[in-house]
BARO-425638 format. One record per residue (C-alpha): x, y, z; residue in three letters. Coordinates in Angstrom, 1 decimal, always signed. Last residue first. Example, Ala and Ser with C-alpha at 12.3 -4.5 7.8 and 13.67 -1.06 7.14 Angstrom:
2
+--------+--------+--------+-----+
!     c1 !     c2 !     c3 ! res !
+--------+--------+--------+-----+
!  +13.7 !   -1.1 !   +7.1 ! SER !
!  +12.3 !   -4.5 !   +7.8 ! ALA !
+--------+--------+--------+-----+
//
This chain:
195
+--------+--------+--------+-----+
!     c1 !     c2 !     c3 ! res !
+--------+--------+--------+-----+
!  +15.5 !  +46.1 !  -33.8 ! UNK !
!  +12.2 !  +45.0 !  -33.7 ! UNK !
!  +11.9 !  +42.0 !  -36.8 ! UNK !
!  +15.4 !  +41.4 !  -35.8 ! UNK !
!  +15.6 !  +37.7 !  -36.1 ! UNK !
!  +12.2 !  +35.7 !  -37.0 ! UNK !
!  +11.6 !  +32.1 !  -35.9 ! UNK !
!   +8.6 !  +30.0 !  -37.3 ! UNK !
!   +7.4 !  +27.1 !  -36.2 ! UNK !
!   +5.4 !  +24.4 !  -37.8 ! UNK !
!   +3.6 !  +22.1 !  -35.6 ! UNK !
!   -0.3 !  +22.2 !  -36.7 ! UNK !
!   -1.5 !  +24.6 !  -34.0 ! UNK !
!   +1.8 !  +26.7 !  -34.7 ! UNK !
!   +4.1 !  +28.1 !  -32.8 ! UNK !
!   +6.0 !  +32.0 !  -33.5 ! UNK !
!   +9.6 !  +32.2 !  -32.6 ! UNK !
!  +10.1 !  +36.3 !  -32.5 ! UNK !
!  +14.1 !  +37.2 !  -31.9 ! UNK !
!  +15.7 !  +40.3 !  -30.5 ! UNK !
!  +12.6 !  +41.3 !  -28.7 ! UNK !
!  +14.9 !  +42.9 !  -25.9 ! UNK !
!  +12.7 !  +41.2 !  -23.1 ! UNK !
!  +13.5 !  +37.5 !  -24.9 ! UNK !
!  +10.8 !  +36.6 !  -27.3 ! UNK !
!   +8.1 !  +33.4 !  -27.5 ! UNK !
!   +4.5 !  +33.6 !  -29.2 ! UNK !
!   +2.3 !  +30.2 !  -28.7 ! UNK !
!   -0.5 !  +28.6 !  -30.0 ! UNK !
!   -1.4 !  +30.3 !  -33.7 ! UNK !
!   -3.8 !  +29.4 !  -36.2 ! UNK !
!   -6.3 !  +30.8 !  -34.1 ! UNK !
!   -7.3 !  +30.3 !  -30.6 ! UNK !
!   -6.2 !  +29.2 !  -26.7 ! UNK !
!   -3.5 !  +31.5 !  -27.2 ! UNK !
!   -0.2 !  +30.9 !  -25.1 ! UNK !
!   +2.6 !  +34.3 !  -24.6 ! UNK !
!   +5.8 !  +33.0 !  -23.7 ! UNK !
!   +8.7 !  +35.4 !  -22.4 ! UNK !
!  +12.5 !  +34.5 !  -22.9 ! UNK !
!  +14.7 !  +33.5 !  -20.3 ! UNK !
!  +16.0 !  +30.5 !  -21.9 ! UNK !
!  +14.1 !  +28.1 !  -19.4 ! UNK !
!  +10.7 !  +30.0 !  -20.8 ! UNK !
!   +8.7 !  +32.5 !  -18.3 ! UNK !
!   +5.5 !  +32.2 !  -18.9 ! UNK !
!   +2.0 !  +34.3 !  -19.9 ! UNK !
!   -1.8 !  +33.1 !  -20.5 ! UNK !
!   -4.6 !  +33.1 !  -22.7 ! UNK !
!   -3.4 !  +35.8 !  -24.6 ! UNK !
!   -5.9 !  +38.4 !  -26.1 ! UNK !
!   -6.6 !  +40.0 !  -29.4 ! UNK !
!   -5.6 !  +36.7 !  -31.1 ! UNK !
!   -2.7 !  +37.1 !  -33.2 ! UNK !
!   -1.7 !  +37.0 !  -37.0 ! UNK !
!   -3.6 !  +40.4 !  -38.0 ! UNK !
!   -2.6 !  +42.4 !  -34.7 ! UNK !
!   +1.3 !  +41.3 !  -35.1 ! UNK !
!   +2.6 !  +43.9 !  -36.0 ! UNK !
!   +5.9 !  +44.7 !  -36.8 ! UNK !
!   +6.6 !  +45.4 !  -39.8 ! UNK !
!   +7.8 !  +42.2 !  -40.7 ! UNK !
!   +4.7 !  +40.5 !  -39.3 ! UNK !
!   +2.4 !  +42.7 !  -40.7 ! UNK !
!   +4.1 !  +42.4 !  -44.5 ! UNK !
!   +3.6 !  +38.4 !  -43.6 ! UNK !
!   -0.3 !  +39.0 !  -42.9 ! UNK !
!   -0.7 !  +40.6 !  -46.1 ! UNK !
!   +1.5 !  +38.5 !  -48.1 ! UNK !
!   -0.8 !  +35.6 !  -46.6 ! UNK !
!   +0.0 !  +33.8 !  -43.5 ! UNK !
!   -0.3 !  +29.9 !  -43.0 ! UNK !
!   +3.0 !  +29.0 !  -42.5 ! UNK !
!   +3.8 !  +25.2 !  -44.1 ! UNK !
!   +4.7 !  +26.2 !  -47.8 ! UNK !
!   +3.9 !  +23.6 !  -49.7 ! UNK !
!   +3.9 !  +25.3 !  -53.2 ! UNK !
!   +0.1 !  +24.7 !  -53.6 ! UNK !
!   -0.6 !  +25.4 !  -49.8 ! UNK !
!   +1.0 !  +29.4 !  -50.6 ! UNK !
!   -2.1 !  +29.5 !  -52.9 ! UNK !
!   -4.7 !  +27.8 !  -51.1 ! UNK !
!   -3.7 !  +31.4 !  -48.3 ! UNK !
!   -3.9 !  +33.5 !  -50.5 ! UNK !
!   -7.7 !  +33.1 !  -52.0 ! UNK !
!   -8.7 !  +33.6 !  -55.4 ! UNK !
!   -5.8 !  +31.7 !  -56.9 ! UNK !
!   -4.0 !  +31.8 !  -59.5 ! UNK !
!   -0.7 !  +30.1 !  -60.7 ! UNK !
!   +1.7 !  +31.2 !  -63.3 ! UNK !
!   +4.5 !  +29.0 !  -64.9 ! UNK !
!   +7.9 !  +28.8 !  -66.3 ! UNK !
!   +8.6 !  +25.8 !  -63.9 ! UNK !
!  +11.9 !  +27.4 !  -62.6 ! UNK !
!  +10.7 !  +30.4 !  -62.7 ! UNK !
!   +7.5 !  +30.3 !  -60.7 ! UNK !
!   +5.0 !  +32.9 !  -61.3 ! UNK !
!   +2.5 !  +33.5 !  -58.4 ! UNK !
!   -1.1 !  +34.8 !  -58.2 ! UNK !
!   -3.8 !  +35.5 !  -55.7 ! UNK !
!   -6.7 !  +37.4 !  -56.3 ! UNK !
!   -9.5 !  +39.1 !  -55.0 ! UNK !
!   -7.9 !  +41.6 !  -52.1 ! UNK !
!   -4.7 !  +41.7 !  -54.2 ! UNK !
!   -1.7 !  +39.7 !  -54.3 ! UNK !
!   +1.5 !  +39.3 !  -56.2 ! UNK !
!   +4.3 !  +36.3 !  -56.2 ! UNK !
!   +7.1 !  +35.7 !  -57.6 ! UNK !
!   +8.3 !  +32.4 !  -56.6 ! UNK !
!  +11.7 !  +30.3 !  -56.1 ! UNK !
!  +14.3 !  +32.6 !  -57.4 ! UNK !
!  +17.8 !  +31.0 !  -56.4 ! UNK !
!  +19.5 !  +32.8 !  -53.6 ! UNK !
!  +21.1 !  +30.1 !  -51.5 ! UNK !
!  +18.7 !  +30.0 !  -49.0 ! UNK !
!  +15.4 !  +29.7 !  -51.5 ! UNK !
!  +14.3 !  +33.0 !  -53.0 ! UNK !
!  +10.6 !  +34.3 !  -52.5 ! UNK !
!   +9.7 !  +37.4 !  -53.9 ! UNK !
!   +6.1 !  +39.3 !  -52.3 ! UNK !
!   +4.3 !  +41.8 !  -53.9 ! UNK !
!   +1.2 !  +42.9 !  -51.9 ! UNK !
!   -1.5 !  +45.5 !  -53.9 ! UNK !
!   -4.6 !  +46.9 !  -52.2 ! UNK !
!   -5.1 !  +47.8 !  -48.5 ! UNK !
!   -1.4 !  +46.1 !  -47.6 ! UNK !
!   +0.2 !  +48.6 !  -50.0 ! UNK !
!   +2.9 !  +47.0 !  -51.8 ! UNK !
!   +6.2 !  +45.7 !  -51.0 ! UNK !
!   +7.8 !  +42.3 !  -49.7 ! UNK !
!  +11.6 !  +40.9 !  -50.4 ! UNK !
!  +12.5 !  +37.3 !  -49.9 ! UNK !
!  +14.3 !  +34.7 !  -48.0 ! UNK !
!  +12.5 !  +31.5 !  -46.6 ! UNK !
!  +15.0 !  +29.0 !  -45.1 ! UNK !
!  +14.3 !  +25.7 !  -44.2 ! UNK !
!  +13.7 !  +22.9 !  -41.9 ! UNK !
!  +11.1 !  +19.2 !  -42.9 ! UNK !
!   +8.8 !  +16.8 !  -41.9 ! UNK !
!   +8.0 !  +17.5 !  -38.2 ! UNK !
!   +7.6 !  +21.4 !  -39.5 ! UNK !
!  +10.4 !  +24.1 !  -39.4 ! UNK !
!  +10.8 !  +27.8 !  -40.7 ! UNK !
!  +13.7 !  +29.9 !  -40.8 ! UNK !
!  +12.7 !  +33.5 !  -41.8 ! UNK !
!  +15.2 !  +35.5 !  -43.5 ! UNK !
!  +13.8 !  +39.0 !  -45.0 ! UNK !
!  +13.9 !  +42.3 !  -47.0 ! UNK !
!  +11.1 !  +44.5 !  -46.3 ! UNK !
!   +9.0 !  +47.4 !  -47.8 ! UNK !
!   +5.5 !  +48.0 !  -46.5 ! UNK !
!   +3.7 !  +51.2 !  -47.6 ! UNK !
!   +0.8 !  +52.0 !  -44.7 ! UNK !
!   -3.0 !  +51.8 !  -46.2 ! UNK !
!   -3.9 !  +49.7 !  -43.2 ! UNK !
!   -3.0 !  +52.5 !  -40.8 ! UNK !
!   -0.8 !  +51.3 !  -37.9 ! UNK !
!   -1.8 !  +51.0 !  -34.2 ! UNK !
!   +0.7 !  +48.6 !  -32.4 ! UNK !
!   -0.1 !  +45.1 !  -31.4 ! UNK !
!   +3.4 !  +43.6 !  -30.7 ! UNK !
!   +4.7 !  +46.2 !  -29.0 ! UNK !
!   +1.8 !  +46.6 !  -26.5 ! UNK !
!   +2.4 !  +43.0 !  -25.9 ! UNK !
!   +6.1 !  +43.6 !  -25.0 ! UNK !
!   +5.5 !  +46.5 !  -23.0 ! UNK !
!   +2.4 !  +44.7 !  -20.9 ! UNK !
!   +4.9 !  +41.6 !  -20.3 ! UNK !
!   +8.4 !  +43.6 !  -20.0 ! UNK !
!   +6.7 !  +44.8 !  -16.6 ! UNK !
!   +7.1 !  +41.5 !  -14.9 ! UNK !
!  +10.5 !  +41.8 !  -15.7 ! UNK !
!  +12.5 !  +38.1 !  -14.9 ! UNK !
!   +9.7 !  +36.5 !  -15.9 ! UNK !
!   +9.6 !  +32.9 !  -13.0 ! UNK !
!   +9.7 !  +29.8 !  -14.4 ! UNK !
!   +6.8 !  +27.5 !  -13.7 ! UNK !
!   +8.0 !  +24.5 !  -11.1 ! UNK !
!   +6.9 !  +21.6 !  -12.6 ! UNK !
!   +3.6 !  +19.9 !  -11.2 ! UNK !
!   +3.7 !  +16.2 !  -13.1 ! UNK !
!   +6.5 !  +14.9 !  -11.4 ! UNK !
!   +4.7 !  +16.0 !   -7.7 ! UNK !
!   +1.3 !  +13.9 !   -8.5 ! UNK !
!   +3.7 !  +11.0 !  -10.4 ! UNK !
!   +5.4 !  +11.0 !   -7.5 ! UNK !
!   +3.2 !  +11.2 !   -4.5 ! UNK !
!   +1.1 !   +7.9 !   -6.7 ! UNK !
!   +4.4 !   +5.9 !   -7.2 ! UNK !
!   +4.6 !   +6.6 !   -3.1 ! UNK !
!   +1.3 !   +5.7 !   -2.5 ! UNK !
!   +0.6 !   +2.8 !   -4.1 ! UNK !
!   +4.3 !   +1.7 !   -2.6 ! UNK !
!   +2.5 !   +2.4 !   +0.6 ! UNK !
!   +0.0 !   +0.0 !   +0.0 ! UNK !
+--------+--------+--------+-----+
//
């Protein structure tokens, strides 16, 4: 009986890990504030960037450069990591479409986010959502409230959502780097999207 009861104490005190404290508990609000600033849709968006992504099946690099107005016209050029042309792609409101150079093609679609799932690309963000993202913003990729806040064994701060396509946001207090989680197990690390 006691054995009961010691394999039961255990398994009761294994599964209550200690949470890790946030070094700033101020940092939260700033950080969250930072992450959701007010910005005019009709903003110009310029941006080079170097997003790693990973999913169970496979890691890479997603290089490119985005412009447009997010209100009407997105152009976004994807390059693989060691610079070769991947897709060019362009959308509006109604349409979505990409030219592929290697394949001498064009593909349309009328909805962004079936088009990027063509080419297997495993974030589900849009030009639109990706030009908010590297500027900053993270308003039209994020529920409007967290769930709940963490501190992370690296020191970094952990934001959970209990909705959307995304489950977790994680960033040291200087915001350095942005590792966004997915539902379905992709993640997505950006470097320098605030500094």
């Amino acid at each position: 009986m006691r054995f009961f009861a010691l394999v039961i104490l255990f398994a009761v005190l294994g599964g209550c890990a200690p949470q890790i404290p946030i070094r700033d508990p101020e940092a939260v609000s700033r950080i969250w504030s930072t992450l959701h600033p007010r910005s005019a849709a009709g903003d110009r968006v310029t941006a080079r960037f170097s997003m790693q992504v990973a999913t169970s099946e496979r890691t890479g690099r997603m290089v490119g450069q985005l412009w447009g107005y997010p209100a009407s016209i997105i152009r976004l050029d994807l390059s693989s990591g060691t610079g070769a042309s991947v897709a060019l792609i362009r959308e509006t409101p109604d349409l979505w479409i990409a030219y592929i150079p290697s394949e001498n093609k064009a593909y349309r679609h009328a909805q962004a986010r079936a088009g990027l799932a063509l080419f297997q690309i495993p974030v589900p963000f849009d030009a639109r959502q990706i030009s908010a993202l590297l500027g900053g913003n993270l308003g039209p990729i994020l529920p409007p409230e967290y769930t709940s806040v963490e501190g992370t064994r690296e020191g970094r701060i952990r934001f959970n959502f209990s909705s959307g396509d995304v489950a977790y946001v994680e960033t040291p207090e200087n915001m350095e780097t942005l590792i966004l989680g997915g539902r379905k197990g992709w993640t997505l690390t950006c470097e320098g999207v605030y500094s």
